[in-house]
C-alpha positions in Angstrom: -50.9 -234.1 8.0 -51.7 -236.1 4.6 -48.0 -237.4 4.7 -48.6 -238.7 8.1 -52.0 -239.6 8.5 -52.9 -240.2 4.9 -56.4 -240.0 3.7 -58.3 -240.3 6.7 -57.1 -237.2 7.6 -58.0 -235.8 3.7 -61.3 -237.2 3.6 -62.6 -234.7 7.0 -65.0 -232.8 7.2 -64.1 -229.0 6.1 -65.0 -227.4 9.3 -62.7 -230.3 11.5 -59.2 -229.1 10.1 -60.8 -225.2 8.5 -59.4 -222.0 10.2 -61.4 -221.8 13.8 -61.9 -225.3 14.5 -60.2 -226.9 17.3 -57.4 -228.2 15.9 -56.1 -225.5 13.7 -56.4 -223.0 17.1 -54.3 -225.5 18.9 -51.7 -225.5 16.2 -51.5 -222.3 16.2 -50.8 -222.0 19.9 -48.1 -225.0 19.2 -46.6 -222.7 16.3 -46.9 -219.7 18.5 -44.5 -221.4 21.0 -42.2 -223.0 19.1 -38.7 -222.5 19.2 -38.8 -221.8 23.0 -37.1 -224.0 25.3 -38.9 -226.6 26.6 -38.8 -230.4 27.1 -41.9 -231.5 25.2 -40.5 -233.0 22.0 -44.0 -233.8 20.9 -46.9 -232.1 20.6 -50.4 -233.5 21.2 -53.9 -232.0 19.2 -56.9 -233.6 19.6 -58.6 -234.2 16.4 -61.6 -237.1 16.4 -61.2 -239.5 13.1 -60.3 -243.2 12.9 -57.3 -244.7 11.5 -57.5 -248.1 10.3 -53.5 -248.6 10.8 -52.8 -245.8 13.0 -48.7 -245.2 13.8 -48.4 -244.7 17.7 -46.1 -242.1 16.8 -48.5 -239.7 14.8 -51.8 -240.4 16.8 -53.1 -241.5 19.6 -56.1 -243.6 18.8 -57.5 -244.1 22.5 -57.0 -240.5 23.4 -57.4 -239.2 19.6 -54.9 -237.3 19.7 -52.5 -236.2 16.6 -48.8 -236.0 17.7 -46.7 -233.7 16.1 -42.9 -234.3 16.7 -40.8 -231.2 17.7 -38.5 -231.8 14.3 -42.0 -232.1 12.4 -42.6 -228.2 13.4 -39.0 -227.2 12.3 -39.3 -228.6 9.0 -42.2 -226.5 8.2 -40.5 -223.1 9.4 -37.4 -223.9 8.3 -38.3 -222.7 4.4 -40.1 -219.8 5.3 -36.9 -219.0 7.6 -34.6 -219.5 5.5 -36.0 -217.1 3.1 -36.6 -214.6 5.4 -33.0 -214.7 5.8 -31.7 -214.5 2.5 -34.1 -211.6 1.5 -32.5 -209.8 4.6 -29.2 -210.9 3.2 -29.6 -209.4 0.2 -31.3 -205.9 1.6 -27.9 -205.7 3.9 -25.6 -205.7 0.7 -27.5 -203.4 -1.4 -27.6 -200.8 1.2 -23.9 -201.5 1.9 -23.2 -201.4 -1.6 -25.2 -198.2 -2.3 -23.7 -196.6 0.7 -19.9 -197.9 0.2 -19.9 -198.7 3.8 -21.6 -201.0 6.3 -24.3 -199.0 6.6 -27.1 -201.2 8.2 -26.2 -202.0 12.0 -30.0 -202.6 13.2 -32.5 -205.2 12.3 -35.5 -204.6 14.3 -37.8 -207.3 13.8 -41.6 -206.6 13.4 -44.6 -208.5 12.0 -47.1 -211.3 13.6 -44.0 -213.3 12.5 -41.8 -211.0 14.5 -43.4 -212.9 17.2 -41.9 -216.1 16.7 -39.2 -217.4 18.9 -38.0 -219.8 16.2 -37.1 -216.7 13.9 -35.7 -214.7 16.2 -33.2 -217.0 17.6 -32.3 -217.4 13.8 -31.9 -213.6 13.2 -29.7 -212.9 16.6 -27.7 -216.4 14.8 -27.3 -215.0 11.7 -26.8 -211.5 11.8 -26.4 -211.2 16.1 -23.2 -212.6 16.7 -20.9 -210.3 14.5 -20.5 -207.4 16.6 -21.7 -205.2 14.0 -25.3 -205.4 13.7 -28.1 -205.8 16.6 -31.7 -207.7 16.4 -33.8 -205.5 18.0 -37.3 -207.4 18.9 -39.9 -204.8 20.4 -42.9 -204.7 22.8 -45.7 -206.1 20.6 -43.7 -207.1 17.2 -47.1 -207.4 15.3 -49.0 -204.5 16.8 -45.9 -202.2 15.1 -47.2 -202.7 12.0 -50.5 -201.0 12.4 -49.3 -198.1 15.0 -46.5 -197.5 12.2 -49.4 -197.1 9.4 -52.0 -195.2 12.3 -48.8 -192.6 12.8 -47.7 -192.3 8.9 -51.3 -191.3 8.4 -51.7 -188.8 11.3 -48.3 -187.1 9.5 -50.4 -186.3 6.4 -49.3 -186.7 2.5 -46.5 -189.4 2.0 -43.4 -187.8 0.6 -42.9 -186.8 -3.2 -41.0 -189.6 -4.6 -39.8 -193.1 -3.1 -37.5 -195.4 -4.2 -38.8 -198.6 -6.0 -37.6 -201.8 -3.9 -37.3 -204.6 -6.8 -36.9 -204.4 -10.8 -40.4 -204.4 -12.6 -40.5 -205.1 -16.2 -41.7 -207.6 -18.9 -40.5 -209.8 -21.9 -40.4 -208.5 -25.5 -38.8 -209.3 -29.0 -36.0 -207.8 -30.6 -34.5 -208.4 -34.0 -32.2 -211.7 -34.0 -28.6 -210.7 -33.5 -26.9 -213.9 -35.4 -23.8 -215.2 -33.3 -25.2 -213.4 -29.9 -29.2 -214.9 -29.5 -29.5 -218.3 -29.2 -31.2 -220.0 -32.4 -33.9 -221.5 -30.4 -35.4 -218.5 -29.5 -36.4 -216.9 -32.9 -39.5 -216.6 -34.8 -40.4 -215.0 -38.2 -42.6 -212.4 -38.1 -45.8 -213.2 -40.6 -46.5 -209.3 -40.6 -42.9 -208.0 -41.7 -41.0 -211.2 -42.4 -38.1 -210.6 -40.2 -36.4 -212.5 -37.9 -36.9 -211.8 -34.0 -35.4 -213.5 -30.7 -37.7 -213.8 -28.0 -37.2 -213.6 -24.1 -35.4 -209.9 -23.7 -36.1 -208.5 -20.6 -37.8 -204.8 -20.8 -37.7 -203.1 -17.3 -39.8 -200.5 -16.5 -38.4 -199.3 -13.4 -35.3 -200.3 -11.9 -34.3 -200.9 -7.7 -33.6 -197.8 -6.0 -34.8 -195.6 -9.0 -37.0 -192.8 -7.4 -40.3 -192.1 -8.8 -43.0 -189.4 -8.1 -46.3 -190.6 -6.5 -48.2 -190.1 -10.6 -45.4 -192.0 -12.3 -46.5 -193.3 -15.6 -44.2 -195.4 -17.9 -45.0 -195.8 -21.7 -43.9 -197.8 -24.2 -44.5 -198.9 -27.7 -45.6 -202.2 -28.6 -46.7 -203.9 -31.8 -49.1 -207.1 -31.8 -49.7 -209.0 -35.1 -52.9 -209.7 -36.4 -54.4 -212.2 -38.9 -57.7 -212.6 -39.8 -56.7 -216.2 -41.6 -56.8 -217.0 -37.9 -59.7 -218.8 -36.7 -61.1 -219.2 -32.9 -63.3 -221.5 -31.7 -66.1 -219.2 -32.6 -65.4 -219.0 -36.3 -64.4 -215.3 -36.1 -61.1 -213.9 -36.6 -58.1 -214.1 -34.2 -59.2 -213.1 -30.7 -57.9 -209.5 -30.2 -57.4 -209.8 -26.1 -54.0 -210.5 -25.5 -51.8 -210.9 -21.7 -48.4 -209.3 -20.6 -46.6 -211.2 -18.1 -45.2 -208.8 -16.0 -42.1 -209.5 -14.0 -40.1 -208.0 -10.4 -36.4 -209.1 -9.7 -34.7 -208.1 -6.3 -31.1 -208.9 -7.7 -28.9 -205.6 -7.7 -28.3 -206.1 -11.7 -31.3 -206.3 -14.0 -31.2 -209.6 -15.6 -31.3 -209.5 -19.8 -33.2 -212.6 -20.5 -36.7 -213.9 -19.1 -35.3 -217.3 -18.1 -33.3 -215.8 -15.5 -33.5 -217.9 -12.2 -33.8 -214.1 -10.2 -36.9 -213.2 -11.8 -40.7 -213.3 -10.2 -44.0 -214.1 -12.1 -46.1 -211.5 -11.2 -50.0 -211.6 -12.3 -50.3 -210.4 -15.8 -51.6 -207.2 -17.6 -54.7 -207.7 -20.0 -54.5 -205.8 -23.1 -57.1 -205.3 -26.0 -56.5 -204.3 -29.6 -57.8 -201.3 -30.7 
């Protein structure tokens, strides 16, 4: 709506464009819909602001109407689809590859986004035409979700161990391996005065590894310390230090942190003892 409509549409109130107004429950009946046939290539949401050069084609000023164009609506599912794809992609292989067969000949598709025409008829395209695997869709995709959680509670304890479903793990120095780590990555460290390469990749648990429901991983870790270092405050160097942690959903565990396949995920705080 800013690309089209500009600031006009930027500069409205909160509650005209929040979740529950009017015009976000009409979208969503719009989004709801989409990807079913039907001859409406635009669709029309009324919405009450002035334009002071308003395009014909993205709102109607007598009728105050915003018009959404039908390949408007595909270019906003279109990522989220595509993604949605590839993850399933990728799920597909491993199990293939685990199994040394084609072991997955089902999709069943679940999920408030189950619901979506527009991703179904992409699903049945993708994986539907191949004579090996069906797209099941059933009765109430999203209401699956929580009679699959009511029924796995009913049942009791969860089993004793699961398998983990991505790589987790975090960056950490190693000593510099001259002709094998790249020279931009080392540092001297001020405590022992050796040479270290930063960036390695230390995984904590790795996809498909089963754990038990208390799993703990340990590790040992070494942080430097200075007091010649001053803060803001005029003490010594702050002794609250972050971990970025890290999950991967590639079948190999990348080595190095700059790895395209590799997920920021929100960091571990840590303090000095």
């Amino acid at each position: 709506m800013s690309q089209k409509l500009g600031r006009s549409f930027d500069d409205l109130p909160r509650r005209t464009t929040a979740p529950g107004s009017e015009f976000v429950n009409k979208f969503e009946i719009v989004k709801r819909d989409f990807g079913y046939p039907s001859a409406h290539r635009t669709h029309e949401l009324p919405l009450n602001m002035t334009l002071a050069r308003p395009d014909p084609v993205y709102f109607n000023e007598d009728e105050r109407l915003v018009m959404i164009l039908h390949d408007d609506l595909g270019f906003l599912f279109d990522p989220v689809v595509d993604k949605v794809l590839a993850l399933v992609r990728q799920q597909i292989a491993d199990a293939n590859k685990e199994a040394r067969r084609d072991a997955i000949n089902r999709i069943v598709l679940v999920g408030g986004f189950g619901d979506s025409e527009y991703l179904r008829s992409a699903f049945r395209k993708e994986f539907g035409t191949d004579g090996k695997t069906a797209v099941t869709i059933p009765n109430n995709a999203q209401a699956a979700i929580v009679q699959g959680a009511t029924l796995r509670g009913l049942e009791g304890l969860q089993a004793g161990s699961r398998p983990w479903c991505r790589h987790y793990g975090f960056q950490w120095a190693l000593p510099f391996r001259k002709g094998i780590d790249n020279e931009r990555d080392p540092y001297v460290d001020e405590f022992d005065n050796k040479k270290y390469c930063s960036g390695h990749m230390k995984w904590m648990v790795t996809k498909g590894q089963k754990s038990q429901k208390d799993f703990a991983y340990e590790v040992e870790l070494s942080q430097t310390y200075s007091r010649r270092r001053q803060t803001t405050s005029g003490g010594g160097q702050d002794l609250d230090y972050t971990v970025s942690l890290y999950s991967c959903d590639r079948a190999e565990t990348p080595g190095r942190v700059e790895h395209r396949g590799l997920t920021l995920i929100p960091k571990l705080s840590c303090v000095l003892d």
